[in-house]
VOZA-313398 format. One line per 8 residues: number of its first residue (from 0); their letters; for each residue x, y, z of N, C-alpha, C, O. Coordinates in Angstrom, 3 decimals. Atoms other than C-alpha are relative to their C-alpha. Layout:
# residues N
NUM	a	X:Y:Z:X:Y:Z:X:Y:Z:X:Y:Z ~ ... $
END
This chain:
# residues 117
0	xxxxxxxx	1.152:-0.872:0.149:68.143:209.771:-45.967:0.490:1.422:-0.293:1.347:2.133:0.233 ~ -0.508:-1.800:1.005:68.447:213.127:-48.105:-0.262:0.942:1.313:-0.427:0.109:2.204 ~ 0.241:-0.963:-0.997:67.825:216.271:-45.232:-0.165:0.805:-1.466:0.750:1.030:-2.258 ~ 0.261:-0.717:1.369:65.961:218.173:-48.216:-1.285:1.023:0.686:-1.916:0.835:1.726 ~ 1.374:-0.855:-0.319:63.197:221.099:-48.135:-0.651:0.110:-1.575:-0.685:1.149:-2.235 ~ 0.630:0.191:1.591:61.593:220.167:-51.578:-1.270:1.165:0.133:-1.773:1.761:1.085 ~ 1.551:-0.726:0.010:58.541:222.046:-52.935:-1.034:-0.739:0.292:-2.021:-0.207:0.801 ~ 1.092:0.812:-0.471:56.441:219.395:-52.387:-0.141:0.132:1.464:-1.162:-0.385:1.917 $
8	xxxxxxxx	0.369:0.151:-1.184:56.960:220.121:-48.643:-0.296:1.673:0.412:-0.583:2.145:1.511 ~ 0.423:-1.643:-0.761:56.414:224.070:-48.693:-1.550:0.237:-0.300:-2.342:-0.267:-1.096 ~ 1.354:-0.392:-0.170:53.420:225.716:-47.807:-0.650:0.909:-0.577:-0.563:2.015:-0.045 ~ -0.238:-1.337:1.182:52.185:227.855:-50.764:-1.296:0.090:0.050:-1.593:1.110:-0.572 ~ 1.593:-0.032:0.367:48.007:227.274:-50.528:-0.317:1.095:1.217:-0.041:0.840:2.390 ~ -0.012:-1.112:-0.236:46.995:230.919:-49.565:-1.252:-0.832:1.244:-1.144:-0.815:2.470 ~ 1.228:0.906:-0.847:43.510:228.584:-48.211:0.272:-0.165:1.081:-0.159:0.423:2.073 ~ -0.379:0.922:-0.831:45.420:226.113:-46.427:0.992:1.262:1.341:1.155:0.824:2.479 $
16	xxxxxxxx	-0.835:-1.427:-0.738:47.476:229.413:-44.495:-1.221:-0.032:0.536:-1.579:-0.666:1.529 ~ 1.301:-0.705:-1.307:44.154:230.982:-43.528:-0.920:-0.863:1.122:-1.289:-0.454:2.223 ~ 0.295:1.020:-0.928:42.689:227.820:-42.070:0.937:-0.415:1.127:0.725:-0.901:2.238 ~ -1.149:0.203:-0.852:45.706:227.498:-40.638:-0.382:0.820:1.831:-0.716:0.315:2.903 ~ -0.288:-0.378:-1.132:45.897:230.187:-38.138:-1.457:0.437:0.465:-1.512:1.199:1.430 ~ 1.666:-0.205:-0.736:41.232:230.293:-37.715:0.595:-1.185:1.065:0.819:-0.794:2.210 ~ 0.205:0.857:-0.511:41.888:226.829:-36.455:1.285:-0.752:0.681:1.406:-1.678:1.483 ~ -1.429:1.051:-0.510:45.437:225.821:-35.926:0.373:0.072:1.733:-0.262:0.940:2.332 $
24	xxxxxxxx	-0.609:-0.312:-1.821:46.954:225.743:-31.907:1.320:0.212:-0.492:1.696:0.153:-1.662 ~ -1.197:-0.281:-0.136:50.081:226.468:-31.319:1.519:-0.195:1.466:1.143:-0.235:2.637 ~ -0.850:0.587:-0.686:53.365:225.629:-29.353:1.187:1.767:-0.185:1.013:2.664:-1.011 ~ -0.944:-0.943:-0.375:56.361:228.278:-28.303:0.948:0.322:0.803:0.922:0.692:1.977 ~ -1.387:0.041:-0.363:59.963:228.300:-28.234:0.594:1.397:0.314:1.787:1.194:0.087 ~ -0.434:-1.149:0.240:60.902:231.932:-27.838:1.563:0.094:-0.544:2.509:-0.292:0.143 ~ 0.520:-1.416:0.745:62.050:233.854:-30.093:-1.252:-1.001:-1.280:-2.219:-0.453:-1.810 ~ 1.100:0.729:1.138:60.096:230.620:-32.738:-1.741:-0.262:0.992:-2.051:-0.661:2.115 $
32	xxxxxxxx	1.193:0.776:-0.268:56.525:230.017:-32.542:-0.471:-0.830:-1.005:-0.278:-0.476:-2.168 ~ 0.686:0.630:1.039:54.558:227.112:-34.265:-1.316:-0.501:0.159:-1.852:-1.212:1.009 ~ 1.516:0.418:-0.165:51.196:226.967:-35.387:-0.220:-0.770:-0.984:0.294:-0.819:-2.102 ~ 0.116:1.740:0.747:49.921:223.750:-36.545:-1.492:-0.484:-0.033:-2.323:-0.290:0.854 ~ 1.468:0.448:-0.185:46.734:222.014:-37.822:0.020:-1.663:-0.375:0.977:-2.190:-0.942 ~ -0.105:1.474:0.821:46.077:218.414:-38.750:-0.738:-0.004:-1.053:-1.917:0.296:-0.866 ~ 0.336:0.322:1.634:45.291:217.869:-42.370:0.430:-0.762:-0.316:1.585:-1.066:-0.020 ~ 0.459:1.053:1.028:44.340:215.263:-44.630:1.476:-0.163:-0.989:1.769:-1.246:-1.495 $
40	xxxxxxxx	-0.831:-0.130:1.141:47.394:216.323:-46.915:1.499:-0.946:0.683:1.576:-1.646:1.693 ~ -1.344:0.492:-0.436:50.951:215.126:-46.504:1.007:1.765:0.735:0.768:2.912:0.356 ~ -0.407:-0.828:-0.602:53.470:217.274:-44.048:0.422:1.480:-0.961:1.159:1.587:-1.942 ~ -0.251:-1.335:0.617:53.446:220.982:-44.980:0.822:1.174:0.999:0.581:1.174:2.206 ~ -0.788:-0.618:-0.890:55.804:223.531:-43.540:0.317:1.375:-0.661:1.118:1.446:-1.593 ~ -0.479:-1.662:0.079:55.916:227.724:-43.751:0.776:0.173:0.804:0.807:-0.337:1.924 ~ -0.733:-1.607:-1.532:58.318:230.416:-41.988:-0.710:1.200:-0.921:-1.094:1.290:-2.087 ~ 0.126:-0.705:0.623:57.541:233.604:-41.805:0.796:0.764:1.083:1.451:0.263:1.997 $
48	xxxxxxxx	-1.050:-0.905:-0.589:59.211:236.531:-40.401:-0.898:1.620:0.209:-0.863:2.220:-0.866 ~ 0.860:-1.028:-0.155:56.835:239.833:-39.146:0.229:1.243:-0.721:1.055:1.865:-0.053 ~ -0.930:-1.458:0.715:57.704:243.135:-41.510:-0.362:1.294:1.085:0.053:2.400:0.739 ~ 0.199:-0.834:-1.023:56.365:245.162:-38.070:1.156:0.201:1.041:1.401:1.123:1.819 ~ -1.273:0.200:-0.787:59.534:243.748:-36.555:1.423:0.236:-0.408:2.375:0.604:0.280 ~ -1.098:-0.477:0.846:61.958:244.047:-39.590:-0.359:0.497:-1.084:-0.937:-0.132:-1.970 ~ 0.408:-0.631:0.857:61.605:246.771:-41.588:0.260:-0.286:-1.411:-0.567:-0.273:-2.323 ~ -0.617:0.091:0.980:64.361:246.002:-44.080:-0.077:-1.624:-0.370:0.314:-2.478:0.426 $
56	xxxxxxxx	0.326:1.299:0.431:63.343:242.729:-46.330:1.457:-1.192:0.105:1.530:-2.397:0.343 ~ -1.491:0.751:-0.645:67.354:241.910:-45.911:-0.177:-1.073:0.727:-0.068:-2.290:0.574 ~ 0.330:1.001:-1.612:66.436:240.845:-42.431:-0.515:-0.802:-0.577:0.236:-1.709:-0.936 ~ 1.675:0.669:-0.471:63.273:239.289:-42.803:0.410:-1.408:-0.760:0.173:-2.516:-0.278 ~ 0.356:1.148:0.050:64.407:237.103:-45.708:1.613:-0.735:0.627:1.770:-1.926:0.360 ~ -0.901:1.056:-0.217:68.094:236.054:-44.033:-0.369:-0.613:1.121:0.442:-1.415:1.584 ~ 0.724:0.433:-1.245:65.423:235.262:-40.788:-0.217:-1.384:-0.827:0.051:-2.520:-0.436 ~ 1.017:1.050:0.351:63.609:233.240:-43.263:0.905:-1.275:-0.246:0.744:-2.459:0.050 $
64	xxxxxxxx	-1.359:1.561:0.659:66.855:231.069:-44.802:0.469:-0.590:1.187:0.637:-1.809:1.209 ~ -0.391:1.083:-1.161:68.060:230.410:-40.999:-1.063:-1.196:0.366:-1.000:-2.414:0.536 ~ 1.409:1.351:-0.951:64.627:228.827:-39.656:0.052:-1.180:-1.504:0.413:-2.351:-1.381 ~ 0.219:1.368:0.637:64.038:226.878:-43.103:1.199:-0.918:-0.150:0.905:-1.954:-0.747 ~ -1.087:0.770:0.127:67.698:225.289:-42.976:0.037:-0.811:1.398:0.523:-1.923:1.605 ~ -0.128:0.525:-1.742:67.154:224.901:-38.856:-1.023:-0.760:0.009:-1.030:-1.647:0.863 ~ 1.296:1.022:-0.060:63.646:223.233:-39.742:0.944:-1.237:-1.019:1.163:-2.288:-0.416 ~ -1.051:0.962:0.464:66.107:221.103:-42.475:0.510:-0.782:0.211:0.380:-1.883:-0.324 $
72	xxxxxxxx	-0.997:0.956:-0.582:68.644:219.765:-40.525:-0.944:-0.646:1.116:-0.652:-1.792:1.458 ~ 1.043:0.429:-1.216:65.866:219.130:-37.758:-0.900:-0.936:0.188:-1.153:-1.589:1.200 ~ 1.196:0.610:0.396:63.085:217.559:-39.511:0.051:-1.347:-0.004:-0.890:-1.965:-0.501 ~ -0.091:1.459:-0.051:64.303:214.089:-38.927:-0.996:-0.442:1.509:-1.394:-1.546:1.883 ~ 0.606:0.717:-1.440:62.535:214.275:-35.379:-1.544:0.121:-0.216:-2.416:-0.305:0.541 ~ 1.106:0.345:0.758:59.742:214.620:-37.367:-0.619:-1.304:-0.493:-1.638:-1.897:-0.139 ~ 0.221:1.485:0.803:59.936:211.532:-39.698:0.482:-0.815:0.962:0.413:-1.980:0.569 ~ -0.269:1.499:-0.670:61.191:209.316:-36.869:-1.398:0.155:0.714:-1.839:-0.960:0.990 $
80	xxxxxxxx	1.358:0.135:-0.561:57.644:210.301:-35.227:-1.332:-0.340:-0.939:-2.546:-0.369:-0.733 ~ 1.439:0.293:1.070:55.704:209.438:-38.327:-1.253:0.998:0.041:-2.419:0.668:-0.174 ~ 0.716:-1.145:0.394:54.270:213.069:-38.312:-0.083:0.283:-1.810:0.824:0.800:-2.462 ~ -0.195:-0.252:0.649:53.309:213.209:-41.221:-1.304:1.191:-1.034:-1.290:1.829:-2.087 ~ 1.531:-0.576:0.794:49.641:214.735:-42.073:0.154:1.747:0.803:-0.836:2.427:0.534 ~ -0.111:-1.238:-0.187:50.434:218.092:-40.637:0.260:1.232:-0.883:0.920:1.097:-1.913 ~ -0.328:-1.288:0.520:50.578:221.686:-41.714:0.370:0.704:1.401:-0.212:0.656:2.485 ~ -0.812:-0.453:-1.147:53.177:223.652:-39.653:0.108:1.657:-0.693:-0.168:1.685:-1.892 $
88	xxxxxxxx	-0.241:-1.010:0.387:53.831:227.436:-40.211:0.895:0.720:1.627:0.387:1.143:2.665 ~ -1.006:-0.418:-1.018:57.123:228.454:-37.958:0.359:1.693:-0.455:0.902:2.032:-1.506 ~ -0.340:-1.538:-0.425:57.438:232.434:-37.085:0.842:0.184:1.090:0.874:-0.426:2.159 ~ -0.955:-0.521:-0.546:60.098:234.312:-35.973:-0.605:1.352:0.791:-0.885:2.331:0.099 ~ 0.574:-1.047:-0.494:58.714:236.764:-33.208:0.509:1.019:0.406:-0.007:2.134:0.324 ~ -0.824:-0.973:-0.278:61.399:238.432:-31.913:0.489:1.205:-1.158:0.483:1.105:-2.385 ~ 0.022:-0.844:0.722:62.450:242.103:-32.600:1.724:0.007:-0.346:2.212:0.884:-1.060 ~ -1.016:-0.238:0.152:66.196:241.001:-32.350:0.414:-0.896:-1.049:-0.340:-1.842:-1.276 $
96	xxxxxxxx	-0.556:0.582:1.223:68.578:239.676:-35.539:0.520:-0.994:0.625:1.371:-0.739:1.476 ~ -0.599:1.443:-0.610:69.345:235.945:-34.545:1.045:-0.328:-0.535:1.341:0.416:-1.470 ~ -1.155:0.926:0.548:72.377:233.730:-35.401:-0.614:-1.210:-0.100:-1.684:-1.513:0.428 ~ 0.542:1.417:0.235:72.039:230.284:-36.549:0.004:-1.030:1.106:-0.757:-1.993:1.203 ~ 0.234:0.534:-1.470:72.917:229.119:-33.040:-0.867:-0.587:0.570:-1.123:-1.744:0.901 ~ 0.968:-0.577:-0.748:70.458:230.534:-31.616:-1.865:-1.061:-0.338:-2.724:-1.728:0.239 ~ 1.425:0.204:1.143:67.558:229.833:-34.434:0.189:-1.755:0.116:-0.915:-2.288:0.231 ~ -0.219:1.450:0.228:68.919:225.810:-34.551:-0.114:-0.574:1.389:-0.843:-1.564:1.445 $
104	xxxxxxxx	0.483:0.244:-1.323:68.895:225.396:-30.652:-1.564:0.044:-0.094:-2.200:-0.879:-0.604 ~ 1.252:-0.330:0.290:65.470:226.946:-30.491:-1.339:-0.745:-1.168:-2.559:-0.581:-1.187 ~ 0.455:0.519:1.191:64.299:225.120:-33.434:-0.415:-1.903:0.895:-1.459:-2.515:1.116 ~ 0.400:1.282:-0.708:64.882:221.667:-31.597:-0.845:0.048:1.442:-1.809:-0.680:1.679 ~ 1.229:-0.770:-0.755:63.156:223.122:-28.814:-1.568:-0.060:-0.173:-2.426:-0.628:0.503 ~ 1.093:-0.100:-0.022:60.400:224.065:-30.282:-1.046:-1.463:-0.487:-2.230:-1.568:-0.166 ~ 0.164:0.840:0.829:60.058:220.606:-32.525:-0.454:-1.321:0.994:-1.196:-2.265:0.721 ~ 0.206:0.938:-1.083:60.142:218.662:-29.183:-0.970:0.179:0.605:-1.481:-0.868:1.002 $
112	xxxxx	1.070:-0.378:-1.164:57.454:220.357:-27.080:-0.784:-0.015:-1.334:-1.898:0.163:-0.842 ~ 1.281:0.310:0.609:55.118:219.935:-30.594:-0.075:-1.455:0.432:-1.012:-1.841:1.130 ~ 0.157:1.186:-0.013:55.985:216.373:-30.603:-0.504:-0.675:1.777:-1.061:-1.762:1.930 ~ 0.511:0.531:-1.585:55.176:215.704:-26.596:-1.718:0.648:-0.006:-2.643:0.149:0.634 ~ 1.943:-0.254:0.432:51.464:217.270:-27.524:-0.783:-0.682:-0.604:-1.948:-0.310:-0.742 $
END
């Protein structure tokens, strides 16, 4: 099995975002949070990264390349749960610069306490 983040699995419908966070719940790993809705569609997955927290876009997008590589290598505990009709949108809340450690611990973390909900 490939460990891929295709376009078919990112979250680009501006719609499907705003419904997202009227209606979505949410789960929280600190420093990740994830808010999640169930939809009709096949599994969809954002990061985002706050620009109130990092000024310089540097940060924000080498925030963004850790979580989507830590959602990557991760996402198998996904497909062994046959999650698949979801829309997920994972934020980075913290005001401090993470390591991949950190962000990949945290990541399984957070992926576990969705899946026990």
């Amino acid at each position: 099995m490939k460990l891929t983040y295709n376009k078919h699995e990112k979250l680009k419908s501006q719609k499907t975002i705003e419904q997202l966070f009227l209606d979505g719940d949410s789960v929280s790993a600190y420093p990740l949070r994830l808010v999640y809705l169930k939809h009709g569609d096949s599994r969809k997955v954002g990061v985002s990264v706050s620009k109130r927290n990092f000024k310089r876009a540097v940060d924000r997008i080498r925030i963004k390349r850790l979580l989507r590589e830590a959602y990557r290598l991760n996402k198998t505990m996904l497909i062994n749960n046959e999650v698949n009709d979801y829309t997920l949108m994972i934020l980075y809340i913290s005001k401090d610069m993470p390591d991949f450690e950190l962000i990949n611990i945290k990541m399984k973390a957070l992926l576990t306490k969705f899946l026990s909900k």
